[in-house]
C-alpha positions as CSV (number, residue, x, y, z in Angstrom):
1,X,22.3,-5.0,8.3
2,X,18.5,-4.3,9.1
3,X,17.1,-6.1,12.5
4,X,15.5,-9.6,12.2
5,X,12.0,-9.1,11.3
6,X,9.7,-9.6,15.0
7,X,7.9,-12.6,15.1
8,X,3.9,-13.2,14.8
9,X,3.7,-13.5,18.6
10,X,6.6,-10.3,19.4
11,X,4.0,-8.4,17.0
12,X,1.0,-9.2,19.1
13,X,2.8,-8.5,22.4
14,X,3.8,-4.9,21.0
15,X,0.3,-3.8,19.5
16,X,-1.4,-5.5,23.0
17,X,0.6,-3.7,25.8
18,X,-2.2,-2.5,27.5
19,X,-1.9,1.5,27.7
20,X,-2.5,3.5,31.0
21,X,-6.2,4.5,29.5
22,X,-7.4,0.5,29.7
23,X,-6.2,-0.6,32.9
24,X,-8.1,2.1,34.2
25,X,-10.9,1.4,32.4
26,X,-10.9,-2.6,33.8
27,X,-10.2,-1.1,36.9
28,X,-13.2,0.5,36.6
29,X,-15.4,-2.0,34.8
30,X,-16.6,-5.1,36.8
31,X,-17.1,-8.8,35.1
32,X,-15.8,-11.0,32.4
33,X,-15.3,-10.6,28.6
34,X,-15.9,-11.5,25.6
35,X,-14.1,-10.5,21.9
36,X,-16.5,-11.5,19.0
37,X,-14.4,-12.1,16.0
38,X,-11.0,-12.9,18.1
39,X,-9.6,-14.7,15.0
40,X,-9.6,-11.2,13.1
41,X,-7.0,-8.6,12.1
42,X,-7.8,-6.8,15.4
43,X,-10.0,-9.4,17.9
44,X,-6.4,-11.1,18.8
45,X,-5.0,-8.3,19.7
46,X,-7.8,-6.6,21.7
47,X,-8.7,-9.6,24.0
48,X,-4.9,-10.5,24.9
49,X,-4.9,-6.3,26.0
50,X,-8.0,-6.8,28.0
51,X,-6.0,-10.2,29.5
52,X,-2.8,-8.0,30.5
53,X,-4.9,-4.8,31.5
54,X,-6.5,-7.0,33.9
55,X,-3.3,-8.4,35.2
56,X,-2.3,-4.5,35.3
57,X,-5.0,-3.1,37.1
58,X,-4.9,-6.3,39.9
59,X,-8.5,-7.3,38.8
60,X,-10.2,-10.9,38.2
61,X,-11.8,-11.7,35.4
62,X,-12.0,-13.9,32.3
63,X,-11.3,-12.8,28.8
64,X,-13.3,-15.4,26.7
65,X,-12.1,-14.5,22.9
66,X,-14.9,-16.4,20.0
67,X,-14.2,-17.1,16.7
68,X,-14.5,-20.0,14.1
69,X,-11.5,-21.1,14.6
70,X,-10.5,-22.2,11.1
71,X,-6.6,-21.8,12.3
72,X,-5.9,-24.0,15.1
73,X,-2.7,-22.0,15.8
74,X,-5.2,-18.8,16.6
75,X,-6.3,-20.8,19.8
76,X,-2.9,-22.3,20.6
77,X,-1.8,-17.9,20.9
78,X,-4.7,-17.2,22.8
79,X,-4.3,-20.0,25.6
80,X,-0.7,-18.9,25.3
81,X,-1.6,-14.9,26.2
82,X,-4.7,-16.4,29.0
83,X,-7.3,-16.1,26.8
84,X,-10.2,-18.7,27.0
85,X,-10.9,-19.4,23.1
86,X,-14.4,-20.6,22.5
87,X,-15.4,-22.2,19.1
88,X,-18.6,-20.2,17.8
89,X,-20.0,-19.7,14.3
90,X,-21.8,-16.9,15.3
91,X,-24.3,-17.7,12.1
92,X,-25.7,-20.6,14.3
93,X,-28.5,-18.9,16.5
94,X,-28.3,-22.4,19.0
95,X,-24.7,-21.9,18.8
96,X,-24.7,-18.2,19.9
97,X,-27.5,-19.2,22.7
98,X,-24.7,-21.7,24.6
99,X,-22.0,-18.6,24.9
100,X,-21.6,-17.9,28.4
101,X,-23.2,-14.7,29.5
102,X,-20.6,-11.7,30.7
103,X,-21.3,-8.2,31.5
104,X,-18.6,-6.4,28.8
105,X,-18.7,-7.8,24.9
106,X,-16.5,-6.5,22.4
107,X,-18.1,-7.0,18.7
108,X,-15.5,-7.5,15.8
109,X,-17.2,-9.9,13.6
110,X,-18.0,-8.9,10.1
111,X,-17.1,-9.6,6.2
112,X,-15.2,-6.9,4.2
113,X,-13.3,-8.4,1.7
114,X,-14.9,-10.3,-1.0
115,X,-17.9,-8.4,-0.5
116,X,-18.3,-7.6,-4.5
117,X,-17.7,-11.1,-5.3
118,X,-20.0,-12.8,-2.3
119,X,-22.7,-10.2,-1.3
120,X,-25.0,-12.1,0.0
121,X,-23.0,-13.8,2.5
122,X,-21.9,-10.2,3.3
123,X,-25.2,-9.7,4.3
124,X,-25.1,-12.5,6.5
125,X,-22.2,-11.6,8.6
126,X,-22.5,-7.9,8.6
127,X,-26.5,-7.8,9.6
128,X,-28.3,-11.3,10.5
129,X,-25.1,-12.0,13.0
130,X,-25.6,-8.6,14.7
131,X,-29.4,-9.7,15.2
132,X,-28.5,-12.5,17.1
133,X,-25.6,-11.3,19.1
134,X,-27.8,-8.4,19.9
135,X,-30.3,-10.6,21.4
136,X,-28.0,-12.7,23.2
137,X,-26.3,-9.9,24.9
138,X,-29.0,-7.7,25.2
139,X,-28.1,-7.3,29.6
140,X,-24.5,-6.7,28.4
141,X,-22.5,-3.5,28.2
142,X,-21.5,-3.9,23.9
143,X,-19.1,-1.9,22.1
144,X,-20.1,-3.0,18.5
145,X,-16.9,-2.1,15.9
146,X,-18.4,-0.8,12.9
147,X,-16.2,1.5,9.5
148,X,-16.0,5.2,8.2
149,X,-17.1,4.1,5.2
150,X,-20.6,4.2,6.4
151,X,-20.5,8.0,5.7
152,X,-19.8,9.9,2.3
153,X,-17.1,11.3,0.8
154,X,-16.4,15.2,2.1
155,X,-14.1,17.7,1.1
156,X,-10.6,17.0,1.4
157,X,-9.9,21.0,2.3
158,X,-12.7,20.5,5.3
159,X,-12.6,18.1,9.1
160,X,-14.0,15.3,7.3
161,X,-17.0,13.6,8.4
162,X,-18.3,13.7,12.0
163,X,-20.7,11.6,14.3
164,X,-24.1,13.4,13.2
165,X,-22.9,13.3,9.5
166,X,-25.8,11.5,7.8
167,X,-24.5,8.0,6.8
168,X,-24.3,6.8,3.1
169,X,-24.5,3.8,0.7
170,X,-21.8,3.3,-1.8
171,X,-21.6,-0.2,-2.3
172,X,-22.5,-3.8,-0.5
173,X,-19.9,-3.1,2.3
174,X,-20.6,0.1,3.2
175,X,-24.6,-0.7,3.0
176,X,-24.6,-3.8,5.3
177,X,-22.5,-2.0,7.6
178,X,-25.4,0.6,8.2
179,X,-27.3,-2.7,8.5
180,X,-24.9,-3.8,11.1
181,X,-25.6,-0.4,13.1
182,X,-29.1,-0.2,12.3
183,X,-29.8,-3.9,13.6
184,X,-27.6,-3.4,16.9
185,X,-29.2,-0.3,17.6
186,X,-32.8,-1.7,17.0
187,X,-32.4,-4.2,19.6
188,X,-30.8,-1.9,22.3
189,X,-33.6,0.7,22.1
190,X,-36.4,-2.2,22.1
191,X,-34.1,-4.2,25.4
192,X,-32.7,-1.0,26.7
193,X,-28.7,-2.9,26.0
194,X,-26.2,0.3,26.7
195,X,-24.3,0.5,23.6
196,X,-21.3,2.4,21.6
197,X,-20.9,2.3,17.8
198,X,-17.5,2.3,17.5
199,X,-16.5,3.9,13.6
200,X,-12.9,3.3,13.2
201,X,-11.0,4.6,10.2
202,X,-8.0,2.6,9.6
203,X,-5.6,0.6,11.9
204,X,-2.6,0.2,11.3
205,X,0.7,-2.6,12.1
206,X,3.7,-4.2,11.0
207,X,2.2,-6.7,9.1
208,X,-1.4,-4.8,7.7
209,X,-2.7,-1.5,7.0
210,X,-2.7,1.5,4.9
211,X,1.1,2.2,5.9
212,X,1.8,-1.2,5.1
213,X,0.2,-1.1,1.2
214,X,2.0,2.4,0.9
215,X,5.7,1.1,2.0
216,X,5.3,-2.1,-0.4
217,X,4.5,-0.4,-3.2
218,X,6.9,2.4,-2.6
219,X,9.9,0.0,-2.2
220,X,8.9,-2.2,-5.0
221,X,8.9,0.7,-7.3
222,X,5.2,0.1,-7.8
223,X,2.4,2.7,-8.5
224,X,0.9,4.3,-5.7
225,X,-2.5,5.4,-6.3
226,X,-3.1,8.7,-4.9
227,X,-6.7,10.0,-6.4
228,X,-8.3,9.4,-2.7
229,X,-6.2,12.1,-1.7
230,X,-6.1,12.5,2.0
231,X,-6.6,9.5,4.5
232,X,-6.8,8.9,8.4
233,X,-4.7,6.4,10.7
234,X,-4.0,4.8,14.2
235,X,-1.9,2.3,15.3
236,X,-3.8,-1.0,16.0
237,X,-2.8,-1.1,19.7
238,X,-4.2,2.4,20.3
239,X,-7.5,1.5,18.5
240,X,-8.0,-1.6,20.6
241,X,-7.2,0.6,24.0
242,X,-9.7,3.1,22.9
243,X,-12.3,0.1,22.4
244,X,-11.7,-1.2,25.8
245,X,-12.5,2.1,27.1
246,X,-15.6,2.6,25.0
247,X,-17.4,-0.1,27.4
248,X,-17.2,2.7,30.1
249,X,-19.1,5.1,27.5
250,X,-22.0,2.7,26.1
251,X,-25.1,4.8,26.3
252,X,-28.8,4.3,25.3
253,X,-29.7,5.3,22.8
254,X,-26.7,4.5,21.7
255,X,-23.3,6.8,21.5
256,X,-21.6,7.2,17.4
257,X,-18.2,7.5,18.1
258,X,-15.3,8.2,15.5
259,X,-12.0,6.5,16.3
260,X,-8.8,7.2,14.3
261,X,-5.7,9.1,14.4
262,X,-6.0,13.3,15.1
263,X,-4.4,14.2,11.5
264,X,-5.6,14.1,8.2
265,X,-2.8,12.7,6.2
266,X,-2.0,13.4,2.4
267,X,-0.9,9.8,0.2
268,X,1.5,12.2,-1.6
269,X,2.9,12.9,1.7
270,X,3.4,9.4,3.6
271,X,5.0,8.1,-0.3
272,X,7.5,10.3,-0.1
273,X,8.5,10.2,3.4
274,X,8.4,6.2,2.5
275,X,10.8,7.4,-0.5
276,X,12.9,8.8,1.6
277,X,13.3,6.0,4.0
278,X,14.2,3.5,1.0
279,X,16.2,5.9,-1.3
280,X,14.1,5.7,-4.1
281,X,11.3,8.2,-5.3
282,X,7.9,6.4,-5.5
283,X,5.9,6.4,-8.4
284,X,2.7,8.6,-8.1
285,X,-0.5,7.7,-10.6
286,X,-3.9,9.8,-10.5
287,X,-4.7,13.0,-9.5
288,X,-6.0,13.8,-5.8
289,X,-9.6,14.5,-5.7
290,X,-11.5,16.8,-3.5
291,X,-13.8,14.9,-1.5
292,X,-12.7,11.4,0.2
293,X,-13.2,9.2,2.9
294,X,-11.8,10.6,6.5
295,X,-13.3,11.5,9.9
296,X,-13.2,13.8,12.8
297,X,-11.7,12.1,15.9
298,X,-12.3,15.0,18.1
299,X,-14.8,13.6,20.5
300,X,-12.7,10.1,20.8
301,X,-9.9,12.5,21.3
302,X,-11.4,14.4,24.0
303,X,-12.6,11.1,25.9
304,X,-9.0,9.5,25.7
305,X,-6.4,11.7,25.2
306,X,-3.3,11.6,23.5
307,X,-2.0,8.7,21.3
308,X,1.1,6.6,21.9
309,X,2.1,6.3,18.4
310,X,3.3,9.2,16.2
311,X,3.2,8.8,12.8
312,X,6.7,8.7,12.6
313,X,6.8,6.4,14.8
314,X,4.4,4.0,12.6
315,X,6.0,4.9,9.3
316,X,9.9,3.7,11.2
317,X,7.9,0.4,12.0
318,X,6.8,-0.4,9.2
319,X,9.7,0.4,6.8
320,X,12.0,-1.0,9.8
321,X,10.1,-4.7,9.1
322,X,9.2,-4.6,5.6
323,X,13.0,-3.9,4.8
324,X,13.9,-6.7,7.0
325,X,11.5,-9.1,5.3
326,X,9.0,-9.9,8.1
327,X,6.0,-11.7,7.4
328,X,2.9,-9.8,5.9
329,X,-0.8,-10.9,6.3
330,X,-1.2,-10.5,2.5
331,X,-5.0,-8.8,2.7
332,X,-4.6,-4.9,0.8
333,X,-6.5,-2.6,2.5
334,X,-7.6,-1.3,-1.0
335,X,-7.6,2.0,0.3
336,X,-7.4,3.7,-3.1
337,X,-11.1,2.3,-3.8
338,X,-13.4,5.1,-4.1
339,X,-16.6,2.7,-5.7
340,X,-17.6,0.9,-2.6
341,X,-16.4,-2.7,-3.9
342,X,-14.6,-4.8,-1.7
């Protein structure tokens, strides 16, 4: 018989044990936070880690986590794990001028999906938001989350794309993320705000990501689309410890940095280890092609060290909860997309 699926709230207290990397960074670090777009995929997790990295590391502090707050059971879990939730439409420039100031903001607001079907309120999130909160928090330290999919595709045989790769435009997303980077980065040259791009390449967890999309499909007996080829990974709670120690890294001009796993992972490959897992073969459709989207972690690699999920680790948790039913956040990654729309 498999295990009980883990609840919502078991999930978030496994992707938000704080790793040895950020309680020495909030060690380090002095003030209070604030996580911009706590209601999303990733904001929950990262301000409950900054909560029990604090506890950790013996400092004070107050972890203020922002979002619209359109599921009142969002703010109920973040009083729960110490975090001070504060309703914000970050859209609302008077609204955004009452936030209480602190010296460390983590940025994770921003539109993906829908993008094809909504563009201009894409626009919106992903570039006049940044203008505000850039103004706002122009005396703070700001690690502002931003995608891979600002840069091309490159060769699937090469490193994939690095920090000084020139970025690209394929599609509304990818477009006003530049936006999102070039608005952020206006206002800390002109205010002198220290400041970290941080360009993540897929997170992963039980209940969302690339792993996730693959494992469904794989033990539904449905098509798994492998024409992107090669992909890269990391398991959410490592991506949100790396992002707590980016605020010790914020630079003017501002530092680019990559964040994802250190492999460069074949679809064909993760499917069939998937296959494996649930006795069935998966069903494979396109060809792989030779450029995709992936990045070089190196320098995030060098700055933090090693990972504390393998991904055999990542690929046992997920097939571990899918095949005992547990709840899903039903949002595809669409990671087989290659035309931009979202």
């Amino acid at each position: 018989m498999p295990n009980p699926p883990r609840s919502d709230h078991e999930i978030e207290q496994l992707l938000s044990e704080p790793t040895a990397g950020a309680v020495a960074a909030v060690r380090e670090l002095g003030g209070d936070y604030m996580v911009l777009g706590v209601g999303g995929k990733m904001g929950t997790t990262t301000a409950v880690m900054l909560r029990r990295a604090l506890t950790a590391a013996g400092k004070a502090g107050t972890v203020y986590g922002v979002s619209r707050f359109s599921r009142p059971e969002a703010k109920a879990e973040l009083e729960r794990c110490g975090v001070v939730p504060l309703a914000c439409d970050l859209a609302d420039a008077a609204q955004v001028a009452r936030l209480p100031e602190v010296a460390n903001v983590e940025y994770l607001a921003g539109q993906k999906f829908g993008t094809d079907a909504a563009p201009g309120e894409t626009w919106i999130q992903n570039t006049v938001v940044p203008s505000l909160v850039a103004q706002k928090f122009r005396g703070s330290r700001l690690v502002v989350f931003s995608t891979g999919c600002v840069y091309p595709f490159t060769p699937v045989d090469g490193r994939g794309a690095v920090e000084s790769t020139p970025v690209a435009f394929l599609g509304e997303y990818a477009s006003t993320c530049v936006g999102r980077e070039r608005v952020f980065t206006h206002y800390a040259l002109k205010h002198g705000t220290p400041l970290l791009i941080y360009r993540l390449n897929y997170a992963v967890e039980l209940r969302y990501g690339v792993l996730v999309d693959i494992g469904q499909r794989v033990q539904a007996g449905e098509p798994v689309d492998i024409t992107m080829g090669v992909f890269n990974l990391i398991w959410q709670g490592d991506a949100c410890a790396r992002a707590i120690q980016c605020l010790q890294h914020v630079a003017n001009p501002p530092k680019l940095l990559n964040v994802t796993g250190p492999e460069k992972l074949a679809l064909r490959e993760v499917a069939e280890r998937f296959g494996r897992i649930f006795g069935r073969a998966p069903v494979l459709t396109g060809t792989p092609a030779a450029a995709a989207w992936h990045s070089d972690a190196s320098e995030s690699m060098r700055l933090f060290g090693p990972l504390t999920k393998s991904l055999d680790e990542m690929i046992a948790l997920v097939a571990e909860h899918l095949t005992a039913g547990g709840q899903l956040l039903g949002k595809p990654t669409h990671f087989e997309t290659r035309d931009g729309k979202f």
